[in-house]
N, C-alpha and C positions, 0 to 999 in steps of 0.2 A: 471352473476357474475362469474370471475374464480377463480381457484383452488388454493388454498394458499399454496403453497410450506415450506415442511417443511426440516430440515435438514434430517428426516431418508427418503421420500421423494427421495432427491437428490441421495441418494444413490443409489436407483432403477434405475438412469436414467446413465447409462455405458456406454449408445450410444452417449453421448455429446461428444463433441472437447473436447481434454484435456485442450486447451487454453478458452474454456467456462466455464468450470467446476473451473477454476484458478479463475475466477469471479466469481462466484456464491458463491465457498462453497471454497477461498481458504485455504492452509496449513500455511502459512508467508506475511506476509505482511512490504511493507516499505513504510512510510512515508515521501514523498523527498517535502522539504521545510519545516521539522516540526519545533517548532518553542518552545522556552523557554518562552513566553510574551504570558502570560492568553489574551485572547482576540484574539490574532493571529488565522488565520484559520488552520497553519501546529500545532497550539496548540491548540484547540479546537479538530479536525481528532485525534490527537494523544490519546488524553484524552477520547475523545468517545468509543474510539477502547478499551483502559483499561479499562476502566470502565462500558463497557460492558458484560465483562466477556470472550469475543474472549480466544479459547485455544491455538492460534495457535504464532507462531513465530512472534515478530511485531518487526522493524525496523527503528529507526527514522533516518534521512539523511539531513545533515547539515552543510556546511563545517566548519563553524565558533563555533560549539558545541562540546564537547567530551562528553555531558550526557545530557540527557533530561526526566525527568519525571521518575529518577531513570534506564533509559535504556541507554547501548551504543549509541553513535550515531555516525554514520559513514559520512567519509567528502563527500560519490556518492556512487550513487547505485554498483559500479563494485568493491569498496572495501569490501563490505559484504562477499562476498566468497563464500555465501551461496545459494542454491536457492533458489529463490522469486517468490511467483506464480502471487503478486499484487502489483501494484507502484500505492499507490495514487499521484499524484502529486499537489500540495500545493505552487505553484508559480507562478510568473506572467505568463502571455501567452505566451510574447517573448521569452522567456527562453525553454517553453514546448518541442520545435522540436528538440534541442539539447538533452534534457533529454528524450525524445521518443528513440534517437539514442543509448545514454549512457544504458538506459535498456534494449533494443534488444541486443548488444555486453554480457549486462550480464546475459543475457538470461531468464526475467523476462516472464511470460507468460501474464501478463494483464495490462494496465495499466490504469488508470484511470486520468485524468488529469479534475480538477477543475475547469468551466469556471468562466469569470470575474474578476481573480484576478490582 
């Protein structure tokens, strides 16, 4: 059986990749493909993440949105401005290598992309 990691845990561990550590425990988070329609998976990520209690910076990303779930929502990840340590991504497949690209230029440290959608 292994060791359940917790968040004070993480802390201990400094010898990680700063780009492992962005996945694990990260500071901000964007949601690219979040979605206004209950049932959507970029609306379900989105709603999880609040309603989880995450302290950290969350990001919905949309182009066709200006608000989602009472938060900004930015039209791609390199309008943010901000730093991102995690891109979930929330959109079809063909789309993902485009938006892989779109997050490396904005210098996102993780990203997660969804399969099957």
């Amino acid at each position: 059986m292994g060791r359940k990691e917790t968040p004070e845990s993480l802390e201990l561990m400094p010898q990680l990749p700063l780009h492992f550590r962005a996945l694990v425990k990260p500071r901000s988070v964007a949601v690219i493909g979040a979605s206004r329609t209950p049932g959507k998976v970029g609306h379900s990520v989105l709603s999880n993440i609040l309603e989880s209690g995450y302290q950290g910076r969350v990001y919905p990303v949309n182009p066709k949105e200006e608000e989602i779930l009472g938060l900004r929502c930015y039209p791609k990840i390199e309008a943010i401005g901000e730093e991102v340590d995690l891109a979930i991504v929330a959109i079809p497949a063909l789309a993902v290598p485009g938006v892989a690209e779109e997050c490396g230029r904005a210098g996102v440290k993780g990203d997660r992309p969804l399969g099957g959608l």
